[in-house]
N, C-alpha and C positions, 0 to 999 in steps of 0.2 A: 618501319612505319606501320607495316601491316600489323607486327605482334603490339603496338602501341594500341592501334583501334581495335584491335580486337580486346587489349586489358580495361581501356574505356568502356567500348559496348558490357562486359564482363560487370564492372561496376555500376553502371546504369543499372543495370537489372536486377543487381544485387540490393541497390538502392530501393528502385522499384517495389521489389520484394519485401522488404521489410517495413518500406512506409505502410505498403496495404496490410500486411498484421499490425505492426502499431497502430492504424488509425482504425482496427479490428478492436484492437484492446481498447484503445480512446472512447469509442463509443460504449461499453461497456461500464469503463470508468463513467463516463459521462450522465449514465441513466442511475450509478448507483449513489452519486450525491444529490443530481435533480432532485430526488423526491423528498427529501426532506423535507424543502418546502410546501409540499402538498399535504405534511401531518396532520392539521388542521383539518382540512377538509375532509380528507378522506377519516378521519377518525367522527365528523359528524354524519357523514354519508352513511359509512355503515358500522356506525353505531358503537364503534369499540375505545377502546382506553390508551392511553399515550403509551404506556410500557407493554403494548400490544402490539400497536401499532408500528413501535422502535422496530419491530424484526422484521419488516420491510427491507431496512439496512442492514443491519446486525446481522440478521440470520444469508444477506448477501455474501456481506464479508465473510462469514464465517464459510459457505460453501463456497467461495473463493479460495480459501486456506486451504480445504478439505482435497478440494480436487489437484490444489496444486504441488500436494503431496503427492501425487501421484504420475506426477509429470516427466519422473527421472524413468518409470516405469514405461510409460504411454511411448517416451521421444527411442525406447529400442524397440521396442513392438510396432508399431505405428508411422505411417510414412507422414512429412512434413504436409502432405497435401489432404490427406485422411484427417489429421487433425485438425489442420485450419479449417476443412468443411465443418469437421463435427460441430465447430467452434462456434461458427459464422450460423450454421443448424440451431442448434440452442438458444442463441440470442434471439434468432427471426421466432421460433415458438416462445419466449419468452415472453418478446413483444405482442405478439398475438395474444396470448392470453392474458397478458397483463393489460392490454387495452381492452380486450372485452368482459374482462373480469364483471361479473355479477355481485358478487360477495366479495370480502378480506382475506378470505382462504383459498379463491382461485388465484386472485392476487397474489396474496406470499408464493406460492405453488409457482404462478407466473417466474415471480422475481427469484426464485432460486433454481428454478431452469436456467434462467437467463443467466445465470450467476457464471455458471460452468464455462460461458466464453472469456470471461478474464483468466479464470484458472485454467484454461487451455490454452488462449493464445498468448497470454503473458510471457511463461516458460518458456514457450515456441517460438516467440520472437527472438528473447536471448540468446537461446539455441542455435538457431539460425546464425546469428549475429557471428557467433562463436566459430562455427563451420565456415562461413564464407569470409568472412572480413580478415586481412592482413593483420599479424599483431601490431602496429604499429600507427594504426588506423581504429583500434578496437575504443580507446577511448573515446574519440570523433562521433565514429557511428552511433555507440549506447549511447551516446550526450545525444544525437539526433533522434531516435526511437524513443527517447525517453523527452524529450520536448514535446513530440506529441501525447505522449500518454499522460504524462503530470498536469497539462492545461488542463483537462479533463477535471479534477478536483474544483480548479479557479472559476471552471466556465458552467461547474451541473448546477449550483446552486442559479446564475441567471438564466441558466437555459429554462430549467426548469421555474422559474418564475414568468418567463417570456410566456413558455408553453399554456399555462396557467389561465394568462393574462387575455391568450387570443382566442383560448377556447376552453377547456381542464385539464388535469393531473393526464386523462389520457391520451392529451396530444404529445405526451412526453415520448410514447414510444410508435405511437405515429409517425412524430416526426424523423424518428431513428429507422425506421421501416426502409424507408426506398435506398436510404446512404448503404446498410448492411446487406441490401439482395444484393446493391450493383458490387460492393466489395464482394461476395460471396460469386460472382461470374468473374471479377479479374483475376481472385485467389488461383481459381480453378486454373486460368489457364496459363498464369504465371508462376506457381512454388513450385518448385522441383523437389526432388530426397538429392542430398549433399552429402550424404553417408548411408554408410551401409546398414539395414537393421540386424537386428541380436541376435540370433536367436536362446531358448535355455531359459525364459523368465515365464517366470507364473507371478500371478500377483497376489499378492500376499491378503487374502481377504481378514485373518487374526490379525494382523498389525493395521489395518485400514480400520476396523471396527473398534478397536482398542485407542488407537489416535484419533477415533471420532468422538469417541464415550470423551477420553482427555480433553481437547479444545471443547466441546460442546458444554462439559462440566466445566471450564474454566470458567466459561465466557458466564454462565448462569450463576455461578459464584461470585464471581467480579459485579456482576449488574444488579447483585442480590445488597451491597453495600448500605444502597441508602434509602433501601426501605424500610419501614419499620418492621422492627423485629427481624433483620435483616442477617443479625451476624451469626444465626444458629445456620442458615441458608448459606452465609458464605462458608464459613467453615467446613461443609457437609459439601460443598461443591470444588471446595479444596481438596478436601481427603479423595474422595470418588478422582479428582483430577490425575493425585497424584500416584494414586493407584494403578489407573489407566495406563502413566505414563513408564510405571517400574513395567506394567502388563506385558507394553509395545518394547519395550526396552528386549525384555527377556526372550521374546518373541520373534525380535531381528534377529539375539544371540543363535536361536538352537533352530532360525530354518533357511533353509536357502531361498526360499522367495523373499524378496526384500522391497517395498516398498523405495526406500534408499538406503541406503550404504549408509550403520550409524555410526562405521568408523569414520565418515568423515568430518567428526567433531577431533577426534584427532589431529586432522592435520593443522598442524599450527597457523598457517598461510589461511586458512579459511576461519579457525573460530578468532584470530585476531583482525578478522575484516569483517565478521558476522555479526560480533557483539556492538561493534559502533554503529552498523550500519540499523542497528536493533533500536540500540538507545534513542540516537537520532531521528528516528521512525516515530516513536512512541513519544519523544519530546516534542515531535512537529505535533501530529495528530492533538496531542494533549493540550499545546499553545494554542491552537487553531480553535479549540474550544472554550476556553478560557479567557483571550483576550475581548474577545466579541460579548459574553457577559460580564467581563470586569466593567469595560468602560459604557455599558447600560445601566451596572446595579452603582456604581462607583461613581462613573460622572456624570449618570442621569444622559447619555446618547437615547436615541432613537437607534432599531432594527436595524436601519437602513445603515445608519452609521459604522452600528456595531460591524456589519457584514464587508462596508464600503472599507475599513482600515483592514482588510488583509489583499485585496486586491492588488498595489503595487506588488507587493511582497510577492504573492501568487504569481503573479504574471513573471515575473523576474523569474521565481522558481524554476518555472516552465522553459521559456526562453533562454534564458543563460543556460540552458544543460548543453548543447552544443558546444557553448567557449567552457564549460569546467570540462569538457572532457577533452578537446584540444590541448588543453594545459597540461594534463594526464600524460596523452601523448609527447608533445613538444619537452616538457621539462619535467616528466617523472610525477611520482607521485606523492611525492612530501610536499611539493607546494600545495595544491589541491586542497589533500587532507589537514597539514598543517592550519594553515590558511584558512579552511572550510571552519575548521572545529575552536580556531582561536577566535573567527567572527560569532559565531553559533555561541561559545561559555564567556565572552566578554558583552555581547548584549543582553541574555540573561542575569550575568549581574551587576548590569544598570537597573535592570527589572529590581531586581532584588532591594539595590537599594535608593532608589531615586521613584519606583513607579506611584507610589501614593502622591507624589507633589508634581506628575505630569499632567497633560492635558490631552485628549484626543487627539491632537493630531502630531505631537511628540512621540505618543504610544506606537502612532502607524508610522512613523519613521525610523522610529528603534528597530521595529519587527520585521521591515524590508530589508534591512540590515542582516538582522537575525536568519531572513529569509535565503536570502543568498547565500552566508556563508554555511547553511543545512544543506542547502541542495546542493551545493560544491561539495563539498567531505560526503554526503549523503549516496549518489548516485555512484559516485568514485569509489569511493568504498567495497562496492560490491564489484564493479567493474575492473580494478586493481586484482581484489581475490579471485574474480574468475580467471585473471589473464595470465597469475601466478600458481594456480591452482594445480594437484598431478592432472592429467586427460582424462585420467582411470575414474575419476569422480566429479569432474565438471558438470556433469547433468543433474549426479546427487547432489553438489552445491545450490546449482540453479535453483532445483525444486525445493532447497532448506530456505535459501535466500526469500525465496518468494513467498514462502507459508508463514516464515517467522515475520517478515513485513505485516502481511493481513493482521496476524493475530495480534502483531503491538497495537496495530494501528488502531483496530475495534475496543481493546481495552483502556488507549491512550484517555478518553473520553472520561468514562468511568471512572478513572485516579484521576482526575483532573476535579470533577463534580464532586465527589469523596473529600480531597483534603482541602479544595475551596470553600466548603461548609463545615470543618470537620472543626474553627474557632468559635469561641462562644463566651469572649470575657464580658464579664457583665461592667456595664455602664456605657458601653460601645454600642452605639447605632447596628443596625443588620449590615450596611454599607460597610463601615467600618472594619465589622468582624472578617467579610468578605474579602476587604482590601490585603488585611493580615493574611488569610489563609491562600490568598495569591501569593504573595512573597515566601509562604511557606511553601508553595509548590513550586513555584520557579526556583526555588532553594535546592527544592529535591533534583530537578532535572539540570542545576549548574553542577550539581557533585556527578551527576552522571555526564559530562559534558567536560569536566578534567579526568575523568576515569579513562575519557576515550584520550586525552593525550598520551595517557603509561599504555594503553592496547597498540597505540598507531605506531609507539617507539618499539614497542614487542615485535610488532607485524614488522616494519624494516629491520631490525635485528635480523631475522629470519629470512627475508628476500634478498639483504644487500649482498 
């Protein structure tokens, strides 16, 4: 009886523990889609240009990516509680300056302070997950830390319209203000260190500067597509990319500080949970942006509409991550992913060939659909490869998992805008052309959506 309550108390706290970094990263997630909706304003406030203005977001995510390449580094150096302060730090000077921001440059300045706590407490939370939680229980728990942190996408756009609504743009981080001091007093006195640190690492400042120039150059290449005169710009942000990346490449080769371990592309158990969990990132992100303008240019919706048909979907995302990852657990992981990724490339191509003769609210039922079975293969995915993963690189997986997420996700956008305008037959309405180059892009993301069924039969080849 006693070793019983003692394994309860043991999980309580473990419990505990991780709600308060997840609902660490939630708020973080939370403030980085709020502001979208305040582009508007804040672009007449002070005075600057919509593809200015984007790197509010953009330049979020992107030092999101940046730092959480650097997670596998920070979690041997760094105790679990040093981090989560720094985390919980960040965010509160974030907010600070980003509420009293004067200009657009204290602002971004603000926002990419702020940034650094999803790329710290993100990693840290899995981490955790990783060290404390039973195998047999690991899918349960990520299904639960990750219900809190995925609502966050569903909820920043209303929050941040609420925020708006009762007062401005900078009640957004106002109101985040008092929730992150009091998590920042429970952090402190509940994480503990669950392992032992490193010692022997230095961090690799040549490979941090070279994978910065790389994603920094990507993303300005990518966003460089559909401006005029655009494609000397992409191209020239391609090259510098891929330069950066042979740079970082050759740099892991010949030093022993390593940012991560880039033999972990190697092990096969990880790049065949990597690549799906990629695509399906960058397929979400990309539909999330797309379906909300098709059916305003396409069926004449209203804003409101546009925004109101991903909500079931969202909320589902969020919520069901608890029962995908009990499935995980309970009956393995071919249900899940199977399951996940045959809902995911068989409502895609309904899209494909039925979405020009649907109606608004056919569209939001297909995509809740769609929605579920992403976030089922989606979350799993990653949680499958860490559980199968060697020990020797779990941290380096973590921190690859987490940076390749960001970086699809920021770009999803951008191909999405690209091949949806990228039709132009003449005699066809703007609508029309629009309609086409939708089916032409959910075309691209179903080829990538049976790609992931030859990866997920690869990946159990290899684990069974």
């Amino acid at each position: 009886m006693a070793e019983e309550a003692s394994t309860n108390r043991d999980g309580q706290k473990a419990f505990l523990v991780i709600t308060i970094i997840a609902l660490m990263t939630f708020l973080g997630v939370l403030v980085e889609t709020s502001m979208n909706v305040t582009f508007p304003t804040i672009m007449k406030q002070f005075n600057v240009s919509l593809d200015t203005v984007q790197w509010v977001t953009t330049g979020y995510l992107l030092t999101v990516a940046l730092t959480m390449t650097t997670s596998a580094y920070l979690k041997r150096k760094f105790t679990n509680k040093t981090l989560f302060l720094a985390g919980t730090i960040l965010f509160i000077v974030g907010d600070l300056m980003s509420g009293l921001a004067p200009n657009y440059w204290i602002l971004l300045l603000g926002r990419l302070i702020q940034a650094g706590c999803v790329g710290i407490t993100g990693p840290l939370m899995n981490n955790i997950i990783l060290e404390i939680v039973p195998r047999h229980k690991l899918g349960t728990y990520m299904g639960m830390a990750n219900l809190i942190v995925l609502v966050g996408p569903a909820l920043g756009p209303s929050f941040g319209g609420l925020m708006v609504s009762i007062s401005d743009w900078r009640m957004i981080f106002w109101g985040t203000l008092p929730i992150a001091a009091i998590l920042l007093l429970l952090g402190a006195s509940q994480i503990k260190q669950y392992s032992k640190l490193k010692t022997g690492y230095e961090f690799d400042w040549g490979g941090f500067v070279a994978l910065s120039v790389a994603l920094v150059a990507l993303m300005l290449g990518i966003n460089s597509i559909n401006r005029a005169n655009g494609v000397i710009a992409t191209i020239i942000g391609l090259a510098i990319s891929i330069v950066a990346f042979v740079t970082f490449y050759k740099q892991s080769k010949r030093t022993s500080r390593k940012l991560f371990e880039i033999s972990t592309f190697k092990d096969k158990v990880f790049l065949y949970s990597f690549l799906p969990y990629i695509f399906l990132q960058l397929t979400n992100i990309s539909i999330n942006f797309l379906l909300p303008s098709y059916v305003q240019i396409v069926n004449h919706a209203s804003s409101f509409v546009g925004g109101l048909i991903l909500l079931p979907g969202s909320v589902i995302n969020g919520f069901g991550q608890p029962i995908y990852g009990w499935m995980l657990d309970r009956y393995g992981a071919k249900l899940p992913l199977y399951l996940g990724n045959f809902l995911f490339a068989s409502t895609l191509a309904i899209y494909v060939l039925f979405i020009r003769s649907m109606d608004v609210v056919m569209i939001a039922v297909i995509y809740t659909v769609f929605a579920a079975g992403r976030s089922m293969a989606f979350g799993n995915s990653m949680t499958y490869g860490l559980k199968k993963i060697d020990d020797r690189v779990r941290s380096d997986a973590n921190a690859i998992y987490g940076t390749g997420q960001q970086v699809a996700g920021s770009i999803g956008t951008t191909i999405s805008a690209a091949l949806m305008s990228s039709i132009s037959i003449a005699g066809m309405t703007h609508a029309q052309n629009i309609a086409v180059g939708s089916q032409l892009t959910i075309g691209l993301f179903l080829v990538l959506g049976l790609i992931n069924f030859g990866l997920y039969r690869k990946l159990f080849r290899v684990t069974d």
